[in-house]
N, C-alpha and C positions, 0 to 999 in steps of 0.2 A: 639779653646778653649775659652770659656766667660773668665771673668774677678774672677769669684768668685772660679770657676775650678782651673786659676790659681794660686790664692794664697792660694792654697793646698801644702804645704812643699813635696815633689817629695823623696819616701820611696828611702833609699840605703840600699846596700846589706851589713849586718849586721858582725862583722867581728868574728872568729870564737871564739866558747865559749873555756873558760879553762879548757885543759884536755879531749877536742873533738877531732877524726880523724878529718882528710880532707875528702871531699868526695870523695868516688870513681870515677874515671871516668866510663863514660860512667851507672853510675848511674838511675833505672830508677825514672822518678818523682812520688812524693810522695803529689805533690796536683796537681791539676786539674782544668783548667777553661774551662768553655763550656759555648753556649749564649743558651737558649732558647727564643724560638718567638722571637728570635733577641734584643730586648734589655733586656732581663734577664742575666745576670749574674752567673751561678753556681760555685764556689769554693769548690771542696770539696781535705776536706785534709783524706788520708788515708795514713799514714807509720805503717802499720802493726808489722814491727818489731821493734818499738820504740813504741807502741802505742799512736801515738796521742801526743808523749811528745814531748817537744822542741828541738826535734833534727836538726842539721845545714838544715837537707835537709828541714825539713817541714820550719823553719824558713825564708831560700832562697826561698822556693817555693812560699810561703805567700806574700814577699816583692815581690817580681817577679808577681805573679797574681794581687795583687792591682796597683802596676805601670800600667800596661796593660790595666787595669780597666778605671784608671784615664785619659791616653789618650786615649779613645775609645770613640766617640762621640755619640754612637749608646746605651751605657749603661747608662740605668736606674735606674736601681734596682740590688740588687748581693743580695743572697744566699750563708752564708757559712753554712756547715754542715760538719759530721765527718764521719764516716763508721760505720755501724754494731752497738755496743752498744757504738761507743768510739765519741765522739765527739772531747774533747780534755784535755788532764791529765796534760797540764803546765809543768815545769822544772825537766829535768834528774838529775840524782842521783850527775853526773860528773858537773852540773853548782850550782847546790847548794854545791856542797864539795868546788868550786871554787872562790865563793860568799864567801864562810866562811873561806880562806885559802888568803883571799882579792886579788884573781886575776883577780878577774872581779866584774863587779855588774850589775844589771837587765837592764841599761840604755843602758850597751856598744853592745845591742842585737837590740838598737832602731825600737823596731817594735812592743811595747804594745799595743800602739793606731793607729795600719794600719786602722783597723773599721770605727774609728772616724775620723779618716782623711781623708780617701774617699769622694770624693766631693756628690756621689751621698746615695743615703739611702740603707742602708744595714741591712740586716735582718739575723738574727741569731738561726740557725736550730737547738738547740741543742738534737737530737736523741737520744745521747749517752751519759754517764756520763762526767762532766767536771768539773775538779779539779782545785785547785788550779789558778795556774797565764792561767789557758784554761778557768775557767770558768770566770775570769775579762776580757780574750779576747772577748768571747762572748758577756761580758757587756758593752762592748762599741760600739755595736748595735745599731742602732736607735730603731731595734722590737727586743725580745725574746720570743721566744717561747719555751716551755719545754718539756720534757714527765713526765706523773707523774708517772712513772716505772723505771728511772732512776735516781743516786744519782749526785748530786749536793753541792760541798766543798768551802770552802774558807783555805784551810789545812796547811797553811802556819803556824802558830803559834803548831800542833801539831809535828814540829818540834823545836817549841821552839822561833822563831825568829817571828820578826814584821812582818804585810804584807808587797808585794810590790806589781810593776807592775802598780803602780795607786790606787789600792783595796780600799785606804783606802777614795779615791775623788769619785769611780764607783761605788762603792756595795752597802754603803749606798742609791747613787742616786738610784738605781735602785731595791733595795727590800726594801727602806723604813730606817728612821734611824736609829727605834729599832730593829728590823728584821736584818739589814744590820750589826751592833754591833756586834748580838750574832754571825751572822754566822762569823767575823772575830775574833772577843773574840773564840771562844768554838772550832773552825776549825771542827764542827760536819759534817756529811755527811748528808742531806737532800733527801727524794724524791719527785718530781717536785711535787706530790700530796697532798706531808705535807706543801711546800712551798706556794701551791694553795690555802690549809686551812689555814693558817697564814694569807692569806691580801697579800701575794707578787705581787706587780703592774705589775706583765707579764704574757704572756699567758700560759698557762699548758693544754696540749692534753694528748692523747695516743700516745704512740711513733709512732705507725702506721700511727697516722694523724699530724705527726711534717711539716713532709716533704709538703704534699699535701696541709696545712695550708700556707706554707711561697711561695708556689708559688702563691697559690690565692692572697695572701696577694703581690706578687709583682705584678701577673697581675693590679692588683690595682693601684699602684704607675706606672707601665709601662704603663699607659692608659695615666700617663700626661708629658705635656711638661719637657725635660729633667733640660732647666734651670730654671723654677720654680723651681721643683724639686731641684734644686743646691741653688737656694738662699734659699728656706725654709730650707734647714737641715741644711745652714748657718747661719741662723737665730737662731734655736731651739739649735744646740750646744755650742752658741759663750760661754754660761756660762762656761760648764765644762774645752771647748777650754783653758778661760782665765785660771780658778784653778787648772787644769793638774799640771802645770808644778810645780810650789810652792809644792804640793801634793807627786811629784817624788820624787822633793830635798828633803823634810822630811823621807821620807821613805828610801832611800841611807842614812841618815844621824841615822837614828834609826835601820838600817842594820849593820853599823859600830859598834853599841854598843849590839847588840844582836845578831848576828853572833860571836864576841865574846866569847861568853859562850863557855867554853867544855863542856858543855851538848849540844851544839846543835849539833856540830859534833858526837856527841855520840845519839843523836836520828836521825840524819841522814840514818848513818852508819846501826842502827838497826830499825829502823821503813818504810824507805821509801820501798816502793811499797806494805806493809802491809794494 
């Protein structure tokens, strides 16, 4: 492993949310990695019966595949994508009730910036609607790609509470800073179409050609030396690298005062999955 691979921080397995089972054993997995042409990467997450939301298993599953990721010498490029129309809908009903009941917060799940952590360039499939703290997952992608037929959230505040997850260091970066405001201001739902006619700095297909874009798009990157590859997107991130973390603290810290509210647990209670 080079030098820059290394001082990649080594993902651990996140410890459980408040108010979550255990996993069952013998549980089957709910993401999946597979290599195409040998240094592509494929991560796809599908928990169908959570859809897509941060449930323990997808969240083990996701630490578990980027580790894997990270020592594989042969990987290039990674691919995450979702299933069917879900790419990824962000936190259960039970870790926001648990956030607001102050038994956890977004941090003790350490796993918002697996993306950006990754030594090598990862690209972000989004096929399927992505909500909330799924679609800040997404944005810490080196690429985005959209569909313009699927909706697109920052939905955190239409519960009442501040973002987190990062939202509020990523979203701007990545859809611009007016653009990036309203969708945390207004938690509106977007489609990748409207977001395409606004000016948003990422790519918007047909859902059909989300997929078949991001593998072009890695054959591309897998065409070059992996440690270039490592040092450039050590290069291109070291910014957001350094403001992360400042960016967390404030948002735990703006969490503690708007979690607060009994309105939010009362828009929890009645609004989530609406």
């Amino acid at each position: 492993m080079n030098a820059a691979a290394a001082s990649v921080p080594r993902p651990q397995p996140p410890p459980a949310a408040a108010g979550a089972a255990p996993l069952p054993a013998g549980a089957p997995p709910v993401v999946r990695l597979a290599y195409e042409e040998d240094a592509i990467a494929r991560v796809t997450m599908e928990d169908r019966e959570a859809r897509n939301t941060f449930s323990l298993r997808l969240i083990e599953g996701l630490v578990r595949a980027f580790a894997q990721i990270r020592d594989d010498a042969r990987a290039k490029a990674v691919i995450v994508q979702g299933y069917d129309n879900y790419f990824c809908c962000g936190g259960t009903k039970d870790e926001l009730v648990g956030i607001q009941e102050g038994k956890v917060q977004f941090t003790d799940l350490a796993f918002h910036d697996l993306l950006l952590q990754c030594p090598v360039p990862v690209i972000a499939a989004m096929q399927g609607h992505a909500l909330g703290g799924g679609l800040v997952l997404g944005c810490y992608a080196d690429f985005v790609i959209l569909a313009e037929e699927m909706l697109y959230s920052t939905n955190f505040m239409k519960y009442g509470f501040t973002p987190g997850f990062g939202a509020t260091c990523i979203i701007p970066r990545r859809f611009g800073d007016f653009l990036g405001a309203e969708l945390l201001h207004t938690a509106r739902s977007y489609h990748g179409g409207e977001l395409r006619e606004r000016g948003a700095p990422v790519r918007v297909v047909k859902k059909a050609e989300v997929l078949p874009a991001a593998l072009q798009l890695a054959r591309d990157l897998a065409d070059k030396p992996r440690v270039s590859l490592v040092e450039l997107k050590r290069r291109l991130t070291e910014s957001i690298r350094a403001e992360l973390p400042a960016a967390v603290a404030q948002e735990v810290a703006m969490h503690k005062i708007t979690f607060a509210q009994p309105e939010v647990r009362r828009r929890i209670e009645t609004l989530f999955g609406t």
